[in-house]
C-alpha positions as CSV (number, residue, x, y, z in Angstrom):
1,X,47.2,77.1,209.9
2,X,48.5,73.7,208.0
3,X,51.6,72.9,207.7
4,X,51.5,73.8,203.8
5,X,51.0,77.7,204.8
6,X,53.5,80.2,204.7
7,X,53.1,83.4,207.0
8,X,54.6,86.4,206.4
9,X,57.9,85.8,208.3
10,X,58.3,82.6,206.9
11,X,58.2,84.3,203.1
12,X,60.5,86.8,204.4
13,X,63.3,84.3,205.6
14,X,62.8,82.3,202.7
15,X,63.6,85.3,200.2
16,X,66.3,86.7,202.5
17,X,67.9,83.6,201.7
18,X,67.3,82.5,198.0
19,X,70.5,84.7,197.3
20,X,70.6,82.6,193.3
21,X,66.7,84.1,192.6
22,X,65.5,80.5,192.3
23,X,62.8,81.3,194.6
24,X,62.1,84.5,193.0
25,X,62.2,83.1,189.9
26,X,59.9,80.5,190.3
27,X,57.3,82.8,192.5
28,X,57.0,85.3,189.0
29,X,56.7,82.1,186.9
30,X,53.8,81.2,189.0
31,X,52.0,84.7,189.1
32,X,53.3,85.5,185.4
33,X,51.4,82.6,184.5
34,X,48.5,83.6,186.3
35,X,48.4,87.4,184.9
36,X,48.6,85.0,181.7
37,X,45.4,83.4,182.5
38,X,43.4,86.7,183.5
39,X,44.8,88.6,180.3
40,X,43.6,85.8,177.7
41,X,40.0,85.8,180.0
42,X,39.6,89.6,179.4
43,X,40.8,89.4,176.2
44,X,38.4,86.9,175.3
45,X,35.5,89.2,176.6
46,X,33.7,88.6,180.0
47,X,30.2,90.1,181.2
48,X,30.7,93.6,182.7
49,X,30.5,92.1,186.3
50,X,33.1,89.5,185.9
51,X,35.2,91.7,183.8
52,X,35.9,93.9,186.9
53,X,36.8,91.3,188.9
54,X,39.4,89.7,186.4
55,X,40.6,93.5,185.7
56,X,41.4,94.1,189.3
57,X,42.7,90.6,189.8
58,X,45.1,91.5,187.2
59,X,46.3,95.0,188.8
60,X,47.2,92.7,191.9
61,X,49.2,90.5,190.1
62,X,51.1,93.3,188.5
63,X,51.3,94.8,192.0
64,X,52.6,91.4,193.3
65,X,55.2,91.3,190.7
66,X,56.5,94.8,191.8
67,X,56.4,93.7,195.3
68,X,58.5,90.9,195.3
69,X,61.2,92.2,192.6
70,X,61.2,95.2,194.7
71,X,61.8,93.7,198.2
72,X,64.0,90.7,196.7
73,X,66.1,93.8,195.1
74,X,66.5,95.3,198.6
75,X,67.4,92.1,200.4
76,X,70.0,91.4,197.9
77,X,71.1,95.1,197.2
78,X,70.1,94.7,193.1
């Protein structure tokens, strides 16, 4: 693993302590702006194949999302 990756544990101290949401808040920005991206490319219209991909790439984001306001709410009792 490079120095650049962040496991697990590493995620989970780093949220334990963003106790502002600046670290939450940037983490939706970044998959927000991804489900962005996958909605305009299904919107646009995609072969069946590909439009399966994008449409279960997008139900992960959402899920993400979920995730992380859910366990950031927990850490932080909101």
């Amino acid at each position: 693993m490079d120095a650049n990756s962040t496991t697990f544990l590493e995620l989970e101290q780093k949220l334990l302590s963003d106790k502002s949401g600046e670290l939450k808040k940037k983490m939706e920005a970044l998959l927000m702006s991804n489900l962005q991206e996958v909605k305009r490319k299904l919107d646009a219209g995609l072969p069946p194949r590909e439009f399966n991909v994008m449409k279960d790439f997008k139900e992960a984001l959402e899920s993400c999302l979920r995730v992380l306001n859910s366990v950031w709410g927990r850490m932080h009792e909101q």
